[in-house]
C-alpha positions as CSV (number, residue, x, y, z in Angstrom):
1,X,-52.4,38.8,-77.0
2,X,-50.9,36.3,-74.8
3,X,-52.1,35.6,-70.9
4,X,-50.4,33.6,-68.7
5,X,-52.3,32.1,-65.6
6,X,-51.2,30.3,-62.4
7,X,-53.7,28.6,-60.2
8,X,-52.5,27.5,-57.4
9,X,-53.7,25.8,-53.8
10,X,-53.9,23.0,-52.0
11,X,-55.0,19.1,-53.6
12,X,-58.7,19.0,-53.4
13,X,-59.5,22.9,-54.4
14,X,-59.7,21.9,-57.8
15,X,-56.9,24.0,-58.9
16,X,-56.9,21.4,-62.4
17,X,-60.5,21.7,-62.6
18,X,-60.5,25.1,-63.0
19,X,-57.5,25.4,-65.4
20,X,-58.9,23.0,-67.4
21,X,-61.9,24.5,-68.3
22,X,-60.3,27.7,-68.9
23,X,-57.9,25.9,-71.7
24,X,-61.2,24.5,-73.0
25,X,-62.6,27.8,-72.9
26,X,-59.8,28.5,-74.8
27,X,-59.8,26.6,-77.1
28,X,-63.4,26.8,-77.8
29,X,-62.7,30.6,-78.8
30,X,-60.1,29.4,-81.2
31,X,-56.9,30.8,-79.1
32,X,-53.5,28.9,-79.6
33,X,-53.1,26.9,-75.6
34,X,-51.1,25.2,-73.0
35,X,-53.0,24.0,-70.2
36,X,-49.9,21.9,-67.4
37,X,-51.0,20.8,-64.3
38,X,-48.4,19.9,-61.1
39,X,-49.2,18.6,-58.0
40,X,-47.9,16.8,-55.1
41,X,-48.0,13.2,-53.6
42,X,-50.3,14.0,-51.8
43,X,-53.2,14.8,-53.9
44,X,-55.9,16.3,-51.5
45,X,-54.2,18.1,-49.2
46,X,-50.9,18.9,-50.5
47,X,-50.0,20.9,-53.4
48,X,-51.5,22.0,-56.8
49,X,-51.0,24.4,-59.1
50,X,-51.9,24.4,-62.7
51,X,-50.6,26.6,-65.8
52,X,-52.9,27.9,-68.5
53,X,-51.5,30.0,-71.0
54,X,-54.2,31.5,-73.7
55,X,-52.7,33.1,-76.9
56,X,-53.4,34.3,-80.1
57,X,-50.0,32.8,-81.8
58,X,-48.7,29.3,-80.9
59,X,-47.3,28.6,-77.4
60,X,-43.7,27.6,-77.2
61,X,-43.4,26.4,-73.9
62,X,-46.4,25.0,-71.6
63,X,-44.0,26.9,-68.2
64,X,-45.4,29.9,-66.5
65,X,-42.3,31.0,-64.5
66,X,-43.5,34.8,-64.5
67,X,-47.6,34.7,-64.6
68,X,-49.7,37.7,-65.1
69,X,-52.3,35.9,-63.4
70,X,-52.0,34.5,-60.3
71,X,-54.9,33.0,-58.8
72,X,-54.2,32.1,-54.6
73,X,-56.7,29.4,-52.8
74,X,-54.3,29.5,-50.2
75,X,-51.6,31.1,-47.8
76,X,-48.4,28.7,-48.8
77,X,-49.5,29.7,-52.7
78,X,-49.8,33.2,-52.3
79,X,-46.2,33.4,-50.2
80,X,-44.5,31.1,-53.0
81,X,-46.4,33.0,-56.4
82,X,-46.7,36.8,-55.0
83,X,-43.3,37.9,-56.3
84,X,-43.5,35.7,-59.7
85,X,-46.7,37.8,-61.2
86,X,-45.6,40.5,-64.0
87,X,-45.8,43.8,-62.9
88,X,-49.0,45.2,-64.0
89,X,-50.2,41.4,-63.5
90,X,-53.6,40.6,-61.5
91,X,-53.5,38.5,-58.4
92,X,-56.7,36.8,-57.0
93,X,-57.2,36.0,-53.8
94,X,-59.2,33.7,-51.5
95,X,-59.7,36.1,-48.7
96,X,-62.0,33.6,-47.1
97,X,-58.4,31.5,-46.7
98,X,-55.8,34.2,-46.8
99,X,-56.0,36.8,-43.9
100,X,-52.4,38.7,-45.1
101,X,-53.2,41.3,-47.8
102,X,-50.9,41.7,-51.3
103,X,-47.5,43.2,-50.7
104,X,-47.0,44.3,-53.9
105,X,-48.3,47.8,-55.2
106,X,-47.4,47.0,-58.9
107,X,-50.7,44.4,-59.5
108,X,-54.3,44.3,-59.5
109,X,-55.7,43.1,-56.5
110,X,-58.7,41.0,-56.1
111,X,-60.1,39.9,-52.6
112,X,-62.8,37.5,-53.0
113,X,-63.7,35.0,-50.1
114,X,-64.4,32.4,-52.3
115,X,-64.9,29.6,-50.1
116,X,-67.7,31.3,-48.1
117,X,-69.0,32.6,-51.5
118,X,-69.1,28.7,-52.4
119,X,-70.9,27.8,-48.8
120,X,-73.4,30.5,-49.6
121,X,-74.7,29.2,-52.5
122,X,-74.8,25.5,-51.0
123,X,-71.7,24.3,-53.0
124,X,-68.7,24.7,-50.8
125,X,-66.5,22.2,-53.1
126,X,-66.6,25.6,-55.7
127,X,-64.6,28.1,-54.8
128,X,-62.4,27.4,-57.6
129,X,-65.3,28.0,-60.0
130,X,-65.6,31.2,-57.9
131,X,-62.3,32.5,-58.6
132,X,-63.1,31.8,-62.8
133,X,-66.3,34.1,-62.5
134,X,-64.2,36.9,-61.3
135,X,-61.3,36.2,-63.3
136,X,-64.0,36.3,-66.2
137,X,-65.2,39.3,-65.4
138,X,-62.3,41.1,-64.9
139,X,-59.7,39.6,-67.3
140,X,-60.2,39.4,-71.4
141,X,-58.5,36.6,-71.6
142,X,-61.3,34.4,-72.4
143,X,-64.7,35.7,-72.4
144,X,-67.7,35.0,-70.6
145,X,-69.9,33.7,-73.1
146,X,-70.6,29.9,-74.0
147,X,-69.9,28.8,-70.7
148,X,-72.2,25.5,-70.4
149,X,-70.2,24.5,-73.7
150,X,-66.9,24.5,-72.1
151,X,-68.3,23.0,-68.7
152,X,-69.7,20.1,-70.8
153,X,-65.8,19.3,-71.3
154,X,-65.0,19.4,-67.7
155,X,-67.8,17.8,-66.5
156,X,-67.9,14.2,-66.6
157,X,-70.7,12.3,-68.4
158,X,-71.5,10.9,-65.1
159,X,-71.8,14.1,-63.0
160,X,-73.9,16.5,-65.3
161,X,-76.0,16.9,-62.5
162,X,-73.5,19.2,-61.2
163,X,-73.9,21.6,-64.1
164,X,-76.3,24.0,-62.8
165,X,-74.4,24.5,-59.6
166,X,-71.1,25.1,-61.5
167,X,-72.7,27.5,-63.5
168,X,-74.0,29.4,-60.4
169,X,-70.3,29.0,-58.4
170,X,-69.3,30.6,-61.8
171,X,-71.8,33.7,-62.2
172,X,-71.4,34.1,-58.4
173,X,-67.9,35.2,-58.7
174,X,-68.7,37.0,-61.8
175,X,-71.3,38.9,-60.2
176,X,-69.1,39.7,-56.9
C-alpha cells in the first residue's frame, strides 16, 4: 500500500510540522518514506506545502504530482491542489478558512474548521495538528496508535511543554 499526501497552506500553519510527524509516524510503523517540504521566500505568510509519501515498498521519487491526499489550510491551496488529487482521493479542508465547497464529486470530502477547533481548545497555532487527528481517523495510512512517540520527534527538546496540547489539537480532530 502506498499513500501519497499533500499538505498545503500558507508559512506559519505548520504545513512541515505536520508532514513531519506523519513521516515519523511512518517510519516508526516500519513503512518505506519520503517526507519533501517547499515553501516560499516568505516563510510565514507565503507559501508551504509539504509531500509525505507512506509505503510498504521503497519510494522512488520523494514528488507528489497526483496526491491521494490533499490536505487544504487555505483558499490559494485548495484552488492550486483540487484537480491534482487521484480520483477516489480524500481532500481535507479547513472550512474555518475556506468558505467555497469541493468541486469535485470523484473524492472524499472532509470539512473541518480547524482553526476554530484549534481556538477552542486554547491552542490556535494547531490546526495543523487538527487536520492529522482527522486524517488519522479516517485514513490507514498510518495509525493512530503510539502517538506521543512520534511527537517526541517533532517536538523539540526545548518545547516539550507543548506535548500535551499537541496531543489534544490531535485527538480533537480525531474525535470531530
Amino acid at each position: 500500500m502506498t499513500t501519497q499526501i499533500l499538505i498545503a497552506g500558507f508559512g506559519g500553519q505548520g504545513v512541515l510540522f505536520a508532514g513531519k510527524f506523519l513521516a515519523y509516524k511512518g517510519l516508526l510503523e516500519d513503512r518505506q518514506l519520503s517526507w519533501l517540504p517547499s515553501y516560499g521566500p516568505e516563510m510565514r505568510g507565503g507559501t508551504a506545502n509539504c509531500s509525505v509519501i507512506l509505503s510498504d515498498d521503497p519510494v522512488g521519487s520523494p514528488i507528489v504530482s497526483k496526491p491521494d491526499v490533499l490536505i487544504a489550510m487555505n483558499l490559494p491551496s485548495l484552488d492550486k491542489y483540487e484537480n491534482d488529487v487521484v480520483p477516489g482521493g480524500e481532500i481535507y479542508v479547513d472550512s474555518t478558512l475556506i468558505a467555497r465547497k469541493v468541486a469535485r464529486t470523484d473524492v472524499k470530502v472532509y470539512y473541518v474548521p480547524s482553526t476554530q477547533l484549534a481556538k477552542d481548545i486554547g491552542a490556535p497555532t494547531l490546526a495543523n495538528m487538527v487536520m492529522v487527528g482527522k486524517l488519522l481517523k479516517e485514513n490507514a495510512a498510518v495509525s493512530y496508535d503510539n502517538l506521543e512517540a512520534a511527537l517526541k520527534k517533532v517536538v523539540s527538546a526545548r518545547h516539550q511543554d507543548l506535548m500535551e496540547i499537541n496531543l489534544k489539537a490531535i485527538n480533537t480532530g480525531y474525535n470531530y
